[in-house]
C-alpha positions in Angstrom: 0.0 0.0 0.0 1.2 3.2 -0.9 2.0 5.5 2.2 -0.2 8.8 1.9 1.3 12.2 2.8 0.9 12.8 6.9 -1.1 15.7 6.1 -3.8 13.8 3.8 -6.7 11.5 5.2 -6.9 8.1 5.3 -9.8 8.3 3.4 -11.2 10.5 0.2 -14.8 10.3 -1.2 -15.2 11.4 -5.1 -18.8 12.1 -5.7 -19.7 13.1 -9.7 -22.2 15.7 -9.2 -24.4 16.1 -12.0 -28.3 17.7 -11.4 -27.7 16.4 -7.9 -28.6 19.8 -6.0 -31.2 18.2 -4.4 -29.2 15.4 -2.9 -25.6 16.6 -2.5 -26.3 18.3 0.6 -27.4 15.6 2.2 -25.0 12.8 1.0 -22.3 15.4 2.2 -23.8 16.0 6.3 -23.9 12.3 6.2 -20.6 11.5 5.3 -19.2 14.4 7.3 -21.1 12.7 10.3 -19.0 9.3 9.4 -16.4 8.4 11.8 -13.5 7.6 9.7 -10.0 6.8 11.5 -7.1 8.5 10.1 -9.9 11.0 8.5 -11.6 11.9 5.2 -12.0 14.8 2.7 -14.8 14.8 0.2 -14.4 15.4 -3.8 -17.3 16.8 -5.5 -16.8 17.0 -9.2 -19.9 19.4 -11.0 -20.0 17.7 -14.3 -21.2 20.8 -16.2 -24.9 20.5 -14.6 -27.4 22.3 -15.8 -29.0 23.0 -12.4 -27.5 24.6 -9.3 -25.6 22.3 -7.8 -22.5 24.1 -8.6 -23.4 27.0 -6.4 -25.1 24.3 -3.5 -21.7 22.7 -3.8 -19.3 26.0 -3.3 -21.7 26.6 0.0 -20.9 23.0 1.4 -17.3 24.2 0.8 -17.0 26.6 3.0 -18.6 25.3 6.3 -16.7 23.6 8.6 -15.8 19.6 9.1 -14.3 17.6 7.1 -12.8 19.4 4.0 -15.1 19.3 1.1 -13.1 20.0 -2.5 -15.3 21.1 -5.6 -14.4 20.8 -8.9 -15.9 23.1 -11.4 -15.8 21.1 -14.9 -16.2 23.3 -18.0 -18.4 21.0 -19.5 -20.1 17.7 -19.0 -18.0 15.6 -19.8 -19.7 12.4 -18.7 -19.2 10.4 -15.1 -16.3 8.4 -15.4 -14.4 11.7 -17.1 -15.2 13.4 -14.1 -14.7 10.6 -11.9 -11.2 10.5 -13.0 -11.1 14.5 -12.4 -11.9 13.7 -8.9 -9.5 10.8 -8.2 -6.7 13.2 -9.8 -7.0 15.1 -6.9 -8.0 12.8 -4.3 -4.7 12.5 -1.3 -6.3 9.6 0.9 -4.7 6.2 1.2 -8.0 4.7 0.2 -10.7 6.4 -1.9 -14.3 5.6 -3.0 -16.2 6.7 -5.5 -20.1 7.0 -5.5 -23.1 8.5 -7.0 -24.9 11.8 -5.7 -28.3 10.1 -5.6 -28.1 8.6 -2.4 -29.1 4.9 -3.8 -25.5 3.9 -2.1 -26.3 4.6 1.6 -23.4 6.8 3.3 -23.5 4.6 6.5 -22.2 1.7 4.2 -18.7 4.1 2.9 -16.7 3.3 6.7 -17.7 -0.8 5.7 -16.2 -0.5 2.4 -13.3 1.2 3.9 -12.5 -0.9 6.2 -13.3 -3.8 4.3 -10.8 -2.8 2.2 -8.2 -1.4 4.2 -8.3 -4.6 6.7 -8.6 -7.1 4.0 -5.5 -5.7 1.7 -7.0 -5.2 -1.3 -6.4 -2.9 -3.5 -9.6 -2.6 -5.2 -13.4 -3.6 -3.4 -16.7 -3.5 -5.7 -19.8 -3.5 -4.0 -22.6 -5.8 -5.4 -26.3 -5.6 -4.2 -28.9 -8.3 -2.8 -31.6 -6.1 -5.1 -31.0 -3.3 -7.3 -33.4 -0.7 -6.9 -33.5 0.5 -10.8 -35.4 0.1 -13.8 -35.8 -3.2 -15.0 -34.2 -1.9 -18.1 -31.2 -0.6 -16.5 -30.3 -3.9 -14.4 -31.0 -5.5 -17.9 -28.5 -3.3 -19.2 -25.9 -3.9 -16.6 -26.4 -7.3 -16.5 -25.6 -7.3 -20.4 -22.4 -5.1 -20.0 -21.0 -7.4 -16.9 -21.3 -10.4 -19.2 -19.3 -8.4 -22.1 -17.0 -6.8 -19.3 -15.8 -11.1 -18.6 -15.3 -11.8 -22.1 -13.4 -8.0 -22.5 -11.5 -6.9 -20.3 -9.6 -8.9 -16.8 -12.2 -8.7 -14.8 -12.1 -11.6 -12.4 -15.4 -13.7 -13.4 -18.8 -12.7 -11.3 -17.7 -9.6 -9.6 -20.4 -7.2 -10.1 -19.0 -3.7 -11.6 -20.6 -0.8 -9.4 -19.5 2.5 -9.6 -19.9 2.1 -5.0 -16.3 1.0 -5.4 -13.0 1.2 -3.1 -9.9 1.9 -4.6 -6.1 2.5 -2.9 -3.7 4.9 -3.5 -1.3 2.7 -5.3 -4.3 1.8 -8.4 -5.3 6.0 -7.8 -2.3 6.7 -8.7 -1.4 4.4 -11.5 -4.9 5.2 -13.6 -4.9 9.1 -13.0 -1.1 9.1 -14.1 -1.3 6.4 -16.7 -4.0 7.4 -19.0 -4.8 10.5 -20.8 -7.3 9.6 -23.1 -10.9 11.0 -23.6 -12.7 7.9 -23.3 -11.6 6.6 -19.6 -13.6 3.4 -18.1 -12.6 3.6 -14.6 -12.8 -0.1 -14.0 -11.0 -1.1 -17.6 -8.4 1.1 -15.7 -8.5 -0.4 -12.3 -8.0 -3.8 -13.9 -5.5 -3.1 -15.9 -3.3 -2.4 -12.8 -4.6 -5.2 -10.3 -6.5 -8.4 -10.0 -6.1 -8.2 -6.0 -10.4 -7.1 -6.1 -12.4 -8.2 -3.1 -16.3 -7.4 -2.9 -18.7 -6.6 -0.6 -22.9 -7.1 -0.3 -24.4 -3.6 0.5 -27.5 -2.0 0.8 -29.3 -0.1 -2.7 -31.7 2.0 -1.9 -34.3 3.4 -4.2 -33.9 6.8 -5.9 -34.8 9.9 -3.4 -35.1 12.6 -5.7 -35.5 13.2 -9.4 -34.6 10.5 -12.2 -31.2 8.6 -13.5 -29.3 10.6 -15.7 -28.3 8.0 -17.6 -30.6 7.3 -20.7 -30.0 4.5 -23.5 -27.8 6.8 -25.4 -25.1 7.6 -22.5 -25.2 3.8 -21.5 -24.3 2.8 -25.1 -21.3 5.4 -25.2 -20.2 3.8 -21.4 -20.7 0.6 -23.2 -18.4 1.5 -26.3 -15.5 2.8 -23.7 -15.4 -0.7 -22.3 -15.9 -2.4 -25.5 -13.6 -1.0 -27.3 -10.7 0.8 -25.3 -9.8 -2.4 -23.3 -9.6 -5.2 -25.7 -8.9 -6.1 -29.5 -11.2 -8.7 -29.5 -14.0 -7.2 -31.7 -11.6 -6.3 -33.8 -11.0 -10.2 -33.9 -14.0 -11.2 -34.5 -14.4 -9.0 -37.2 -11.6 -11.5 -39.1 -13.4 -14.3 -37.8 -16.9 -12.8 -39.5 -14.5 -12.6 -42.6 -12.9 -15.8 -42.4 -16.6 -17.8 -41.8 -18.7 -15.3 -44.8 -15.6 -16.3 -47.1 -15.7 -19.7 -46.2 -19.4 -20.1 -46.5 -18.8 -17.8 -50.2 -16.4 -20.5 -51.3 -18.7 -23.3 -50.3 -21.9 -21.6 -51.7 -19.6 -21.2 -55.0 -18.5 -24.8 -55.2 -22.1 -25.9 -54.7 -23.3 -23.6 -57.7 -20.7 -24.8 -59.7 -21.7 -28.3 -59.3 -25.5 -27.6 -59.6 -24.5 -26.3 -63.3 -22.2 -29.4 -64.5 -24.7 -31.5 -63.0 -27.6 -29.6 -65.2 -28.4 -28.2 -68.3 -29.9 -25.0 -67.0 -28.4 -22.1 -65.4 -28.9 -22.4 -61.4 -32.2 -20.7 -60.1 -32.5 -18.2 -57.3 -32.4 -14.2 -57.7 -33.8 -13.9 -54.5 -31.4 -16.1 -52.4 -28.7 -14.2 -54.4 -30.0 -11.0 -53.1 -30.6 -12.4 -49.7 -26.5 -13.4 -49.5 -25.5 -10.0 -51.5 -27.1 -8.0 -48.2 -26.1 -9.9 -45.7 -22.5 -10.0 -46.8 -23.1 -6.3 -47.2 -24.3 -5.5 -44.0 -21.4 -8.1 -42.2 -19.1 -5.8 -44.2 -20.9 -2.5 -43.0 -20.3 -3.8 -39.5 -16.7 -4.8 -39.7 -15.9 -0.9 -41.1 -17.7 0.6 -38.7 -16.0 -1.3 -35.7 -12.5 -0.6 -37.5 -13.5 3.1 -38.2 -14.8 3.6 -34.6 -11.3 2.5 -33.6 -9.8 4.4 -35.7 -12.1 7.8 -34.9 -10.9 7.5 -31.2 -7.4 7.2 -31.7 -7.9 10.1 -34.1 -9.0 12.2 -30.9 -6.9 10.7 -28.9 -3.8 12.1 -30.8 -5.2 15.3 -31.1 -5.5 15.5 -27.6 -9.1 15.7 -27.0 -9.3 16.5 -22.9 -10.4 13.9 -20.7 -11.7 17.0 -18.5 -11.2 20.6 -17.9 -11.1 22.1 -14.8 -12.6 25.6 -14.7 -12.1 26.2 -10.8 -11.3 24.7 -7.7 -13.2 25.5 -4.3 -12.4 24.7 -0.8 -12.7 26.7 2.6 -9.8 29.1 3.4 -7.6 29.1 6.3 -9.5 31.7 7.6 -13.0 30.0 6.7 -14.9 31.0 3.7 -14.4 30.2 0.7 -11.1 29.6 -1.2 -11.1 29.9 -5.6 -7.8 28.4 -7.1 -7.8 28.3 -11.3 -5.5 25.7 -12.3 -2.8 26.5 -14.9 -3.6 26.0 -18.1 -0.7 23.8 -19.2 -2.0 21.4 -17.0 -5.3 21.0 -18.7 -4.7 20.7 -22.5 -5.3 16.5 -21.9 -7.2 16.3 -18.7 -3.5 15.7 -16.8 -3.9 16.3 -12.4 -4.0 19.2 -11.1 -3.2 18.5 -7.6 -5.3 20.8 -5.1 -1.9 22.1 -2.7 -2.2 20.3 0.7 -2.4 22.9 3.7 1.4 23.4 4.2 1.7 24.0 0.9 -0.9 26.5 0.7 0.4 28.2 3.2 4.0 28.2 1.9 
């Protein structure tokens, strides 16, 4: 385990906050009200939301407990974008990441913790005995689990919830490792250990308002696993190849046959057509997984940010409120910005 700084906590909690003003202020009294040995700060990252919960957020900031950090994104840039925008900046020894929505219970963070901390691992998931979500949306996750064992080194039925429990040693390794626009925390996590415990908790139904997520930003969630972490569709586009060319040659030898063998020409426009669209549309398929590739490494060179980082809030040494505006050289590909410890601030 990586030994934190003696100023940071042994614990940080990064919260993507995204039309959460309802709920943030509430997660954020509860976890405050945690006691957490060795301590905790609290990372709220505003994904760009279109409601208030930037200005909700910057108030939490400056009251007193346990330091609350807000990250001011410039944009939406999606959850795991800014989830990685929060763990940039994160100094704890262990940290979790969770929803604003209060589904994940903030009585069940110091069990994760310590679950992890006590058991050596350096990655916990949380799975649940019910999910309290759509029937669609466990359909969904169910669906992107199986693909997530046949993908990417995720160690067979562990459940992937964002209620998760990293160290600093994986933090570390994924903030300073990748760069790239489309980040999948837990393609990332796996790429640096298999040591991944898990833990049953509680899911509660939804307090306030609806999911953010919708079919659309599932399938681009989907597409970052799919296709950041693994060649393998990529592979089965030369299988598709390999088998449509094999059944080609064997369609062709039978035709060939079926006019030695007769004195007519062989029958059957529509099959014909039938094979002409499937092998069209196979071929369709295979470009547009090749070109999809292709398009991301394409933004990838040119440096399309993971994040931006308008502002950074947190209470003064004098209490109120405290603005820091991080260089822009650090920003150009989403690279940390580290928030200065107290010492430092003061230096």
């Amino acid at each position: 385990m990586v030994e934190a700084p003696a100023s940071a906590p042994a614990l940080s909690i990064v919260v993507p906050v995204y039309n959460g003003a309802a709920t943030v202020g509430e997660l954020v009294a509860a976890l405050r009200a945690l006691d957490i040995e060795g301590g905790l700060e609290i990372v709220l990252a505003v994904d760009g939301s279109p409601d208030n919960s930037l200005d909700v957020c910057k108030k939490l900031a400056a009251e007193p407990g346990a330091p609350v950090i807000v990250l001011s994104l410039s944009r939406n840039f999606g959850e795991h974008n800014a989830v990685m925008a929060g763990l940039a900046r994160a100094r704890g020894a262990f940290a979790i990441t969770m929803d604003d929505d209060l589904q994940n219970p903030p009585s069940e963070v110091k069990r994760l913790f310590e679950h992890a901390r006590d058991g050596g691992y350096d990655a916990v998931y949380t799975y649940y005995a019910e999910k309290k979500h759509a029937a669609w949306r466990n359909l969904g996750s169910r669906f992107t689990n199986w693909c997530a064992d046949h993908l990417i080194d995720k160690p067979k039925g562990l459940y992937l919830s964002s209620f998760r429990c990293i160290s600093a040693f994986v933090r570390e390794h994924i903030t300073a490792g990748y760069e790239g626009p489309f980040p999948y925390v837990d393609g990332l996590v796996f790429q640096v250990t298999q040591n991944v415990g898990r833990l049953e908790v509680h899911h509660l139904p939804r307090s306030e308002g609806r999911s953010n997520y919708t079919l659309a930003r599932l399938f681009r969630l989907w597409l970052s696993m799919f296709l950041n972490f693994s060649v393998i569709p990529l592979r089965f586009a030369t299988l598709f190849g390999i088998a449509f060319g094999a059944l080609g040659a064997l369609t062709a030898i039978i035709v060939i046959v079926e006019a030695i063998s007769s004195n007519k020409p062989p029958q059957g426009w529509a099959s014909l057509m039938v094979a002409v669209l499937v092998l069209a549309g196979v071929q369709l398929i295979v470009v547009g997984v090749i070109g999809e590739y292709l398009g991301r490494m394409f933004l990838s060179v040119n440096r399309k940010p993971q994040y931006l980082v308008r502002e950074v809030f947190r209470r003064g040494t004098a209490g109120g409120l405290e603005i820091e505006r991080p260089p822009v050289n650090t920003q150009a590909a989403g690279q940390p910005y580290r928030v200065p410890s107290q010492a430092e601030a003061e230096r």
